[in-house]
MARDOSE-358717 format. One record per residue: residue in one letter; x, y, z of N, C-alpha, C in turn; residue number from 1. Coordinates in Angstrom, 2 decimals, m for minus. Example, Ala and Ser with C-alpha at 12.3 -4.5 7.8 and 13.67 -1.06 7.14 Angstrom:
<rs>
r residu A, n_u 13.19, n_v m5.69, n_w 7.80, ca_u 12.30, ca_v m4.50, ca_w 7.80, c_u 13.20, c_v m3.30, c_w 7.80, num 1
r residu S, n_u 12.85, n_v m2.25, n_w 7.08, ca_u 13.67, ca_v m1.06, ca_w 7.14, c_u 12.90, c_v 0.03, c_w 7.87, num 2
</rs>
This chain:
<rs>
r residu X, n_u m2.43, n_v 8.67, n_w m29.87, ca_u m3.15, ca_v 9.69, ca_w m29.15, c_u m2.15, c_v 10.64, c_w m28.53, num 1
r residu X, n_u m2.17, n_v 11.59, n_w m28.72, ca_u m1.14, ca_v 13.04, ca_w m28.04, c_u m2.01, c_v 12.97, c_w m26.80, num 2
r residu X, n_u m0.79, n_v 13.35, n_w m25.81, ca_u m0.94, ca_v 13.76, ca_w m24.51, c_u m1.25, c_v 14.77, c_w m23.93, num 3
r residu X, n_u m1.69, n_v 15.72, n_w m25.04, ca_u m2.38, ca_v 16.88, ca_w m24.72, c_u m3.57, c_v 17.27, c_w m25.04, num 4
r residu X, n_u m4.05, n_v 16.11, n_w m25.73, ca_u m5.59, ca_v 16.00, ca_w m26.34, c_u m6.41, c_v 15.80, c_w m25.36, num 5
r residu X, n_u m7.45, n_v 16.22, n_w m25.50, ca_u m8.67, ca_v 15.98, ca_w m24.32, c_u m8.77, c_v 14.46, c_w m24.86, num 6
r residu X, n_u m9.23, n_v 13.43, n_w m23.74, ca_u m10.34, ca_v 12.47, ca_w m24.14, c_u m11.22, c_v 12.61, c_w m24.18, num 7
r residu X, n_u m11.85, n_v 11.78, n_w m25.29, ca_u m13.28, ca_v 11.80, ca_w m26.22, c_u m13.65, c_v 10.67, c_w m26.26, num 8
r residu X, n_u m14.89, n_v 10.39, n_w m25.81, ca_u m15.51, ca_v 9.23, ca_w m27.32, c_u m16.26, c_v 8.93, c_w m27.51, num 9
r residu X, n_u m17.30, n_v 8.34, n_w m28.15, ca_u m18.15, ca_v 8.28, ca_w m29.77, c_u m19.14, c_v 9.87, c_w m29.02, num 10
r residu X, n_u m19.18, n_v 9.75, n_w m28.27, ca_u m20.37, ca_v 10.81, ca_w m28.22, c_u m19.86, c_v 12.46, c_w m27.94, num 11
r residu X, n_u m18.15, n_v 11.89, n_w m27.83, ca_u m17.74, ca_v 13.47, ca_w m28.27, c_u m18.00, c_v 14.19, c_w m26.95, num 12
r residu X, n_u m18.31, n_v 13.58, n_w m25.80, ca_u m17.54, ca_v 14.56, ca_w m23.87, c_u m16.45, c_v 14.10, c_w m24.00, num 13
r residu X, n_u m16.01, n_v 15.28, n_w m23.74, ca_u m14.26, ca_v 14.81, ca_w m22.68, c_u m14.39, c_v 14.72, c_w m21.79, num 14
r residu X, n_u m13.69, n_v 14.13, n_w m20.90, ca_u m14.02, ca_v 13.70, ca_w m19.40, c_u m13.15, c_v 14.74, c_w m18.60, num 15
r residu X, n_u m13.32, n_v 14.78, n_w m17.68, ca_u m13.07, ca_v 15.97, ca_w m17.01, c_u m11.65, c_v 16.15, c_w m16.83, num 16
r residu X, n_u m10.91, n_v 17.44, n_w m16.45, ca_u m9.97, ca_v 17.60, ca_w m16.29, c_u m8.64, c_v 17.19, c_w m15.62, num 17
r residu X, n_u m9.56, n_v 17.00, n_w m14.05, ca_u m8.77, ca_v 16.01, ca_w m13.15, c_u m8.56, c_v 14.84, c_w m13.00, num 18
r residu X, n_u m9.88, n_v 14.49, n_w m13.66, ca_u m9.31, ca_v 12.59, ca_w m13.75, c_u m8.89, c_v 12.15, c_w m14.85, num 19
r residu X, n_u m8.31, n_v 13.20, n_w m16.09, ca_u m7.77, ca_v 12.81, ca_w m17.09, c_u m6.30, c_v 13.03, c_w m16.87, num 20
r residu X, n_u m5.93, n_v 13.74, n_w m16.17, ca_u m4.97, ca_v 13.99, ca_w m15.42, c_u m3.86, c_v 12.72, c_w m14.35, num 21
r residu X, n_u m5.07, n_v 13.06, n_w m13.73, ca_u m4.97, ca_v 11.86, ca_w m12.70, c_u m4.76, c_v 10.58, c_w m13.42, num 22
r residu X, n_u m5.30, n_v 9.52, n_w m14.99, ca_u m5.65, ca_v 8.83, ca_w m15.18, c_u m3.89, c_v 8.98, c_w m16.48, num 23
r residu X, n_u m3.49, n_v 10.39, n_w m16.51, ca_u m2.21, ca_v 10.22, ca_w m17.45, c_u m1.30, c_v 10.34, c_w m16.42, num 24
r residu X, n_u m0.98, n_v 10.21, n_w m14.97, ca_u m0.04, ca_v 10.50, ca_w m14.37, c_u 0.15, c_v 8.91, c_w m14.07, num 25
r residu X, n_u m1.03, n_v 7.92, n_w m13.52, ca_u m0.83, ca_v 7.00, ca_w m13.51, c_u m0.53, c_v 6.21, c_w m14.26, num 26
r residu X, n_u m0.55, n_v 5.71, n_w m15.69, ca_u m0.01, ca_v 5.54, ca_w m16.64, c_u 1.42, c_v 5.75, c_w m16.77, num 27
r residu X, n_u 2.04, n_v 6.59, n_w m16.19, ca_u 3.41, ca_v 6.75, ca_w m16.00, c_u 4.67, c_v 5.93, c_w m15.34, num 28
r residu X, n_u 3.34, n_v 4.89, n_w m14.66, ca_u 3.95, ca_v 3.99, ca_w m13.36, c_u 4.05, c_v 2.61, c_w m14.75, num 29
r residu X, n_u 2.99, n_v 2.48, n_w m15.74, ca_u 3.15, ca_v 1.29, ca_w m16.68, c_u 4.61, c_v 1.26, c_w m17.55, num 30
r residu X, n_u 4.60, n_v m0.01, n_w m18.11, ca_u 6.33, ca_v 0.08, ca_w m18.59, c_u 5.78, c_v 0.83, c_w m19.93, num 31
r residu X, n_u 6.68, n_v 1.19, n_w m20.23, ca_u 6.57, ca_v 2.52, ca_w m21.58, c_u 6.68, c_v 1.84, c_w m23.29, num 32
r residu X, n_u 5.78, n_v 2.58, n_w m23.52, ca_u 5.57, ca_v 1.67, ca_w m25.02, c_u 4.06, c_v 1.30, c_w m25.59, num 33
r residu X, n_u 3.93, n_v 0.77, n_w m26.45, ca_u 2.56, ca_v 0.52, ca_w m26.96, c_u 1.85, c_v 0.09, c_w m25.72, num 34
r residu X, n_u 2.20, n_v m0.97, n_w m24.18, ca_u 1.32, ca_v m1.16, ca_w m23.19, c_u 0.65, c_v 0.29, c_w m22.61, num 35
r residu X, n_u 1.57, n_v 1.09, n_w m22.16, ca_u 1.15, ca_v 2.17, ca_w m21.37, c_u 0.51, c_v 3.40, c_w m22.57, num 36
r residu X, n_u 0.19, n_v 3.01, n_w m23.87, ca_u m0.75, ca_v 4.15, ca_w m24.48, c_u m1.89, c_v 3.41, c_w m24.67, num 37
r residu X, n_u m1.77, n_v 2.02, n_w m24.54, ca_u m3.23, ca_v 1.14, ca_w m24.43, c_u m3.94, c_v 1.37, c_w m23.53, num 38
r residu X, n_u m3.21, n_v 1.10, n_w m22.20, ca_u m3.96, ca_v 1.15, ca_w m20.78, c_u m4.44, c_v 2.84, c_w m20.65, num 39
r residu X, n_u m3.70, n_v 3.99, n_w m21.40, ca_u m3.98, ca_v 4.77, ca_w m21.49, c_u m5.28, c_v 5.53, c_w m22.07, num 40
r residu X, n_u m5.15, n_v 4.58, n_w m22.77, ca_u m6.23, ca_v 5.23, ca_w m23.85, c_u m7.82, c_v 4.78, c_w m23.32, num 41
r residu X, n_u m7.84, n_v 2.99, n_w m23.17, ca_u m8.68, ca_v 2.43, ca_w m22.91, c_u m9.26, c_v 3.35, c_w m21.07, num 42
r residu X, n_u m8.33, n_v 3.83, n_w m20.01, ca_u m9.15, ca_v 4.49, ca_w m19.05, c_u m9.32, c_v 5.60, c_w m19.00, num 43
r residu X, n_u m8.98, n_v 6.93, n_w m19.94, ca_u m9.75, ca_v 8.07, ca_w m20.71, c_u m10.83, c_v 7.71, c_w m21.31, num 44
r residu X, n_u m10.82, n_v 6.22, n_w m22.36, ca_u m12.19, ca_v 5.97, ca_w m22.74, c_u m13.15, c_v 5.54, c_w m21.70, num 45
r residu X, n_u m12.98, n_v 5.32, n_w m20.24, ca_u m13.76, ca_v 5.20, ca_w m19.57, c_u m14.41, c_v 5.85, c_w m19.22, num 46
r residu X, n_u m13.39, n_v 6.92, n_w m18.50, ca_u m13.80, ca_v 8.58, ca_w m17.93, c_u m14.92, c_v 8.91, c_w m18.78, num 47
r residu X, n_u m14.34, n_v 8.69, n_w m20.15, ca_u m15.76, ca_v 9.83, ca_w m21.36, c_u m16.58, c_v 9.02, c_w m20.99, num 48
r residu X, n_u m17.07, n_v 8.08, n_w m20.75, ca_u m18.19, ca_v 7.25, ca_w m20.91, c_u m19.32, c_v 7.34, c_w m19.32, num 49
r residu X, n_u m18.85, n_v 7.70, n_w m18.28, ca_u m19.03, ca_v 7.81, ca_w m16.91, c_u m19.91, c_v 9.16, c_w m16.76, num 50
r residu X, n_u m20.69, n_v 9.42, n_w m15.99, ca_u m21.09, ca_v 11.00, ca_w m15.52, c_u m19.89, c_v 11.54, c_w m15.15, num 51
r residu X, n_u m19.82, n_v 12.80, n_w m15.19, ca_u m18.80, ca_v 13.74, ca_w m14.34, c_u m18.41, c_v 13.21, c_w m13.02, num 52
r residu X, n_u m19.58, n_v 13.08, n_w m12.23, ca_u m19.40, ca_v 13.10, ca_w m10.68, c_u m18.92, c_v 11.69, c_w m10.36, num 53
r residu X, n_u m18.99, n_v 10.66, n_w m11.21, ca_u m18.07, ca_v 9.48, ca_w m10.82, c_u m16.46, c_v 9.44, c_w m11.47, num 54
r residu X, n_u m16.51, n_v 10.44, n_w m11.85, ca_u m15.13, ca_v 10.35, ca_w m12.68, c_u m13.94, c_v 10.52, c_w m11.81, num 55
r residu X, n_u m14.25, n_v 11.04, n_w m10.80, ca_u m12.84, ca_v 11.81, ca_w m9.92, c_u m12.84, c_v 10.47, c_w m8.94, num 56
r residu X, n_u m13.47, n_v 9.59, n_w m8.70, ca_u m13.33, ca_v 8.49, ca_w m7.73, c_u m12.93, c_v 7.29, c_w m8.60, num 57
r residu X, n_u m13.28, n_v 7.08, n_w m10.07, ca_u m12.54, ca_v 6.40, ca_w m10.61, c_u m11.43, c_v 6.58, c_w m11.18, num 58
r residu X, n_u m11.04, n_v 7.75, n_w m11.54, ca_u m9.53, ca_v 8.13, ca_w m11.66, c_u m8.70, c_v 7.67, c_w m10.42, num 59
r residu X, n_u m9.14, n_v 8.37, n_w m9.15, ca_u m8.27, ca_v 8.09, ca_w m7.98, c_u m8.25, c_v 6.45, c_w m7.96, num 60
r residu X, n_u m9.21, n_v 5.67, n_w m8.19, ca_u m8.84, ca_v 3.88, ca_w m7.83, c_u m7.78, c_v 3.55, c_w m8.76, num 61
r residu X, n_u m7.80, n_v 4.38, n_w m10.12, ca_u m6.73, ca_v 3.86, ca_w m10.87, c_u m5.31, c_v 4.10, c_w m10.88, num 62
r residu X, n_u m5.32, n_v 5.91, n_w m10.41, ca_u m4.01, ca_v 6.23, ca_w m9.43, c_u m3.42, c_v 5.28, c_w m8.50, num 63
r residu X, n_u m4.52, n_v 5.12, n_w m7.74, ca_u m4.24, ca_v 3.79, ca_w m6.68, c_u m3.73, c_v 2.84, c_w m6.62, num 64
r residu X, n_u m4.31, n_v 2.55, n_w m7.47, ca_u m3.58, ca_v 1.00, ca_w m8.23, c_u m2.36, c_v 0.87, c_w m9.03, num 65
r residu X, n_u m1.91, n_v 1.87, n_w m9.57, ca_u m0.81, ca_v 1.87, ca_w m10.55, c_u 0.06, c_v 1.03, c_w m10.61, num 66
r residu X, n_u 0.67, n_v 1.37, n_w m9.15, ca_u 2.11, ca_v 0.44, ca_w m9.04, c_u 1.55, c_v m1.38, c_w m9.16, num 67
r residu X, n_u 0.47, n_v m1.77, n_w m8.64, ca_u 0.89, ca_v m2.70, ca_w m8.29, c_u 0.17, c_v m3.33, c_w m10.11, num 68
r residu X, n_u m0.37, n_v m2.36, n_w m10.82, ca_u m0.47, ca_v m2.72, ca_w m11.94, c_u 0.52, c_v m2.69, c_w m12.92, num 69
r residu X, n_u 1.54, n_v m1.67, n_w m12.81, ca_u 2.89, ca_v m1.56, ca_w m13.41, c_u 3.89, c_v m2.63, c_w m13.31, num 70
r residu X, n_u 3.57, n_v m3.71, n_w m11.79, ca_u 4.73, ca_v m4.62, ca_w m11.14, c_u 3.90, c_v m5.79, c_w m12.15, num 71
r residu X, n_u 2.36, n_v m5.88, n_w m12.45, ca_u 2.10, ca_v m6.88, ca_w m12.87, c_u 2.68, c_v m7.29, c_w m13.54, num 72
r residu X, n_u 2.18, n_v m6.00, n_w m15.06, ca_u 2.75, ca_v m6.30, ca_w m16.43, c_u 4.11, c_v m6.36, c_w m16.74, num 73
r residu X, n_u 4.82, n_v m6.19, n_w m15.88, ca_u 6.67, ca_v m6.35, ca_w m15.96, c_u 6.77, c_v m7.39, c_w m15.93, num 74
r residu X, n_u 5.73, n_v m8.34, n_w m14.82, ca_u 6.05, ca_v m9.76, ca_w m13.97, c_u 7.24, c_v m9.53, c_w m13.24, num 75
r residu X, n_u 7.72, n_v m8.79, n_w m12.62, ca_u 8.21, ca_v m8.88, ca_w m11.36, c_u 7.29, c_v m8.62, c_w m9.89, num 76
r residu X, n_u 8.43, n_v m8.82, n_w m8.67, ca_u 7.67, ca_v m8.51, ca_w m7.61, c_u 7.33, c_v m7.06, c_w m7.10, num 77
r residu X, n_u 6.53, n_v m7.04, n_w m6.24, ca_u 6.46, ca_v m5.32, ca_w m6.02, c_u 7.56, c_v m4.75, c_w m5.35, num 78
r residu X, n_u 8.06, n_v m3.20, n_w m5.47, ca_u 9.17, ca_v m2.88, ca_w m4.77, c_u 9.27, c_v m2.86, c_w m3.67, num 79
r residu X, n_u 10.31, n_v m2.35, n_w m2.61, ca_u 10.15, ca_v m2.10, ca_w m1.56, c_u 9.09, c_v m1.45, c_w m0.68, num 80
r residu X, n_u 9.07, n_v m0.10, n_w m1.47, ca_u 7.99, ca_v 0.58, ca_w m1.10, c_u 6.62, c_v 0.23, c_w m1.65, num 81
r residu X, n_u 6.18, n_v m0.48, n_w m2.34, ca_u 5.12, ca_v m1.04, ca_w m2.55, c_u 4.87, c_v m2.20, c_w m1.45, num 82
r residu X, n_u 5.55, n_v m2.94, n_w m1.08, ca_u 5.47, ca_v m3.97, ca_w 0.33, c_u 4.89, c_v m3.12, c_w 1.39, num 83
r residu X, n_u 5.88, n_v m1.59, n_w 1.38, ca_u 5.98, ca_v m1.06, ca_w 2.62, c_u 4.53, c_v m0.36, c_w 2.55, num 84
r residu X, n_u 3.53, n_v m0.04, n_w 1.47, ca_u 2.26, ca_v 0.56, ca_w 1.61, c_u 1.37, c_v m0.47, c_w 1.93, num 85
r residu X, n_u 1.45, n_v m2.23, n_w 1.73, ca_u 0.70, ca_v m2.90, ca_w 2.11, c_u 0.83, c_v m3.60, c_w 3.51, num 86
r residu X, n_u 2.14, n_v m3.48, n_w 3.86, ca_u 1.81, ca_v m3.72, ca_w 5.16, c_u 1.29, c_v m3.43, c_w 6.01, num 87
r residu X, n_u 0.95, n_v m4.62, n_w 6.80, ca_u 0.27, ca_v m4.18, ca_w 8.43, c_u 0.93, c_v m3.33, c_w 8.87, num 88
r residu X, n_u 0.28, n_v m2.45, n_w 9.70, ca_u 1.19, ca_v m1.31, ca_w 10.86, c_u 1.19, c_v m1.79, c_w 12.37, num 89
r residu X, n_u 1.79, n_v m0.81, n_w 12.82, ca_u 2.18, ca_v m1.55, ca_w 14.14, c_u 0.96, c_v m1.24, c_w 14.98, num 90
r residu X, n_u 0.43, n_v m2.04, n_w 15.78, ca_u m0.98, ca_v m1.02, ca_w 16.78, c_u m0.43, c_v m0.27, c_w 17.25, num 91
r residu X, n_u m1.02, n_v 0.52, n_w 17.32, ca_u m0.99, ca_v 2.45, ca_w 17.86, c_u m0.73, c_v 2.21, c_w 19.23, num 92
r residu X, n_u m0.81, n_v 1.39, n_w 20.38, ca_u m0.31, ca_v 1.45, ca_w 21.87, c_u 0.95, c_v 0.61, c_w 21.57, num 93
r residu X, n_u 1.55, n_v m0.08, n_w 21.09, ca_u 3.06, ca_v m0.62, ca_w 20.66, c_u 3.74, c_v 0.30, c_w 20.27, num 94
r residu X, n_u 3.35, n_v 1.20, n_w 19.25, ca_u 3.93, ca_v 2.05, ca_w 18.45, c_u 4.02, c_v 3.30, c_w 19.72, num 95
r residu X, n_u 3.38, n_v 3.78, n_w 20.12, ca_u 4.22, ca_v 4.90, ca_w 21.35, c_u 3.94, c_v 4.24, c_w 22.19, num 96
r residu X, n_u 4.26, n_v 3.62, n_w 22.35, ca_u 5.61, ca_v 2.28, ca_w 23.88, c_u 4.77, c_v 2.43, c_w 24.90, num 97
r residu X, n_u 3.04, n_v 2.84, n_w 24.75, ca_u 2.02, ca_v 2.59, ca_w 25.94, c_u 2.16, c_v 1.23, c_w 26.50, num 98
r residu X, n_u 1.67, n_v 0.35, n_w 25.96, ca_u 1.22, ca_v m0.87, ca_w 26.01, c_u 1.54, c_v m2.13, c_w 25.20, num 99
r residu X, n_u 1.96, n_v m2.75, n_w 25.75, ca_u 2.39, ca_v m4.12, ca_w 25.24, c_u 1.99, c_v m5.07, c_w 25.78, num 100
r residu X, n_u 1.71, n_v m6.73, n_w 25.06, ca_u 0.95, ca_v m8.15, ca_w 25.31, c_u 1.98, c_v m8.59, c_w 25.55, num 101
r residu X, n_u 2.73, n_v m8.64, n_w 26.86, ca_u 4.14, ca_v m9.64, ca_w 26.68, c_u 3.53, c_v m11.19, c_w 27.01, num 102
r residu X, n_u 4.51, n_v m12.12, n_w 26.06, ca_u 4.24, ca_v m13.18, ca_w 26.33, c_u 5.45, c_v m14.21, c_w 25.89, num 103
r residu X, n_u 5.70, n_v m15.25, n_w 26.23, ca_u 6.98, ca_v m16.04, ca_w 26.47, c_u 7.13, c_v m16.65, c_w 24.81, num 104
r residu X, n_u 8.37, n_v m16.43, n_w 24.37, ca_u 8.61, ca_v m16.84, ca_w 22.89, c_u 9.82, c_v m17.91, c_w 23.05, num 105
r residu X, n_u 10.20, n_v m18.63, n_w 22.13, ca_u 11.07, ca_v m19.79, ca_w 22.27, c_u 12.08, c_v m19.45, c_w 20.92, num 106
r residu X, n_u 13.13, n_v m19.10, n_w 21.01, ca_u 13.69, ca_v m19.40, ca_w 19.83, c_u 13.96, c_v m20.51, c_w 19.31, num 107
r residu X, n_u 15.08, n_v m20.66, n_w 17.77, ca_u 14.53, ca_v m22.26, ca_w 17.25, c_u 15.87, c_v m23.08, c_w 18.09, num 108
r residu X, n_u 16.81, n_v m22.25, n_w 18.70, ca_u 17.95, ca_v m23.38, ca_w 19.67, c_u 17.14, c_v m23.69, c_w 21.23, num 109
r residu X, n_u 16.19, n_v m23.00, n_w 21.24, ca_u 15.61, ca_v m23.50, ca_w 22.41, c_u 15.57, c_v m22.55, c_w 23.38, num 110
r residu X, n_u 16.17, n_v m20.72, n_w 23.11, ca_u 16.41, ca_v m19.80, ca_w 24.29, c_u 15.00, c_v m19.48, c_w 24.46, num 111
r residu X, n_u 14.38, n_v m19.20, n_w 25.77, ca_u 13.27, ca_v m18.07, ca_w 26.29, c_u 13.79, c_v m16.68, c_w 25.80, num 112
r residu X, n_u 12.72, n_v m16.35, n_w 25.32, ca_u 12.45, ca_v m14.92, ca_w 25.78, c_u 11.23, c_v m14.70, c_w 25.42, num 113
r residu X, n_u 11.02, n_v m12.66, n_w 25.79, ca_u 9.93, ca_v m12.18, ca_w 26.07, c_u 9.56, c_v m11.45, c_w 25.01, num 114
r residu X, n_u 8.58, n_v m11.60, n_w 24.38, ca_u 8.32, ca_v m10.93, ca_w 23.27, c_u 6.48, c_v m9.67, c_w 23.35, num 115
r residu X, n_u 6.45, n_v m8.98, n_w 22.29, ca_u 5.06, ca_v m8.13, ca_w 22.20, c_u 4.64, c_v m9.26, c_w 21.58, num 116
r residu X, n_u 3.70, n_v m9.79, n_w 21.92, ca_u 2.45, ca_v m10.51, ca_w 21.13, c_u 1.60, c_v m9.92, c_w 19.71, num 117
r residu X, n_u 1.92, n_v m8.82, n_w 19.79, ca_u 1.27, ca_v m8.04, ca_w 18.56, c_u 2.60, c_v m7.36, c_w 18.07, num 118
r residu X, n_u 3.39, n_v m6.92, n_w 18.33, ca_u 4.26, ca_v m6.09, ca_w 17.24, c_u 5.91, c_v m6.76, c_w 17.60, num 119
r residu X, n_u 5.68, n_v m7.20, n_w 18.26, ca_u 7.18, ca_v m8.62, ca_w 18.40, c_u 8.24, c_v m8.00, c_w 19.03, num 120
r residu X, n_u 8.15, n_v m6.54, n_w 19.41, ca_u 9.33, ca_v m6.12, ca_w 20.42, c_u 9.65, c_v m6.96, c_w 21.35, num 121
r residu X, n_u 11.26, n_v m6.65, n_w 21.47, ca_u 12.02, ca_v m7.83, ca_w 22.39, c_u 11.89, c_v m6.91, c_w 23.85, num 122
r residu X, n_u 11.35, n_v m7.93, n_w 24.95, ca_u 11.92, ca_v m7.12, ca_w 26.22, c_u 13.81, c_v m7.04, c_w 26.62, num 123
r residu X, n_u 13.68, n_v m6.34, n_w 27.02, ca_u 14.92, ca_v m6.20, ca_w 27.70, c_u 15.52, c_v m7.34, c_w 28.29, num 124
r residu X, n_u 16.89, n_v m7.49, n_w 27.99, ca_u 17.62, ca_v m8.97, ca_w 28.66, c_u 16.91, c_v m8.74, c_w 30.24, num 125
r residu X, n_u 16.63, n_v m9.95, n_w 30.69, ca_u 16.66, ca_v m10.70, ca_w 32.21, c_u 17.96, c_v m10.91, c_w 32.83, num 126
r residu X, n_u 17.64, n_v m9.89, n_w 34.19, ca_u 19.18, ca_v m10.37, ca_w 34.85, c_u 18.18, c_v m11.54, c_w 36.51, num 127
r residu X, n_u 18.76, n_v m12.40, n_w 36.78, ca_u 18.81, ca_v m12.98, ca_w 37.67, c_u 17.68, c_v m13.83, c_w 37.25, num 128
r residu X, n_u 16.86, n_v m14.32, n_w 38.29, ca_u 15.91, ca_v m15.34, ca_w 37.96, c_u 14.67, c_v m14.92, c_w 38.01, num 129
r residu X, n_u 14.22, n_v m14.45, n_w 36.85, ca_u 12.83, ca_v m13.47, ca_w 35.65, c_u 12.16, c_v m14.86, c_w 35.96, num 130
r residu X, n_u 10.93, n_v m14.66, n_w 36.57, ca_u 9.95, ca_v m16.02, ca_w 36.36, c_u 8.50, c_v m15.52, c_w 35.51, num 131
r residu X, n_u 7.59, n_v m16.20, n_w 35.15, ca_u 7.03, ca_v m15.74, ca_w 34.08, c_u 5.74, c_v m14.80, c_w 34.76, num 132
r residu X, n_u 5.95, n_v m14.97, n_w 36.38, ca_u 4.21, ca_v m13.72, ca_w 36.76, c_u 5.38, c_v m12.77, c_w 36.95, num 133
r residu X, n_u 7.03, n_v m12.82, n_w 37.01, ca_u 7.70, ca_v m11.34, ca_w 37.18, c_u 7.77, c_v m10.21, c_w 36.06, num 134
r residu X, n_u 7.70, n_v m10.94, n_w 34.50, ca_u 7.89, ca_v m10.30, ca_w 33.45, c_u 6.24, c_v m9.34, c_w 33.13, num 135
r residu X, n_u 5.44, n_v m9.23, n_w 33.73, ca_u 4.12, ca_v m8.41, ca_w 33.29, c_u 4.33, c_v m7.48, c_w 34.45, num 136
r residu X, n_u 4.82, n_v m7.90, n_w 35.55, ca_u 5.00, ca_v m5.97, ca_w 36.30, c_u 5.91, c_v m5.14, c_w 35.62, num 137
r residu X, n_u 5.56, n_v m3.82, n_w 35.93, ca_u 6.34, ca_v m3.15, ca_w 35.39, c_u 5.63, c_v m2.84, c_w 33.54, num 138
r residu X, n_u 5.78, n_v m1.81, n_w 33.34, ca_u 4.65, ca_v m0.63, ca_w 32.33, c_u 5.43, c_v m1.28, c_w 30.81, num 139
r residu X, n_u 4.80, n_v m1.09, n_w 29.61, ca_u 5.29, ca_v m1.01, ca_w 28.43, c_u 6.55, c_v m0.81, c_w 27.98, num 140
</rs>
């Protein structure tokens, strides 16, 4: 199949512009070779087969998905930045230094300290004798 051909099939619509688009850019993320003109071909034959108006939301899920469909068929793990789109984020009052859950953490030799309960920031070293109702005065 050329990459400049509309998709078609049996009933002869091409599927629309943008999600054929959308549906050959993602394909780009598959490893190269007879896999990525299969997976190619087979979700243009989807598009034709769909109304118009669902076509642009199933293109985008398949955009979506690319990478972590590209990491499949390699069988490796996902990259960095594929980790870094599934991770959790930090809560939004941790993240601009409003608000923090401090609460007492143990390391594994046995030291105290003070940690965010939700996003794991370290408080500031303790000078003198920090007892545990002294560490919650005092703001984020």
């Amino acid at each position: 199949m050329n990459a400049w051909q509309p998709s078609t099939a049996r009933n002869g619509t091409p599927a629309a512009p943008w999600p054929s688009r959308a549906v050959r850019l993602a394909t780009h993320a598959l490893p190269a070779g007879a896999t990525r003109d299969r997976y190619r071909q087979e979700f243009l034959a989807e598009l034709a087969w769909m109304p118009e108006r669902h076509q642009a939301r199933h293109a985008a899920g398949i955009l979506s998905h690319s990478l972590a469909l590209g990491s499949a068929l390699r069988g490796s793990q996902p990259t960095p930045l594929e980790h870094e789109m599934t991770r959790p984020t930090k809560p939004l009052l941790c993240k601009t230094n409003v608000h923090h859950s401090w609460e007492w953490a143990t390391t594994r030799d046995g030291q105290r300290y003070v940690r965010c309960a939700h996003c794991l920031k370290e408080r500031g070293q303790w000078t003198g004798g920090a007892s545990m109702g002294s560490f919650g005065a005092g703001g984020g």
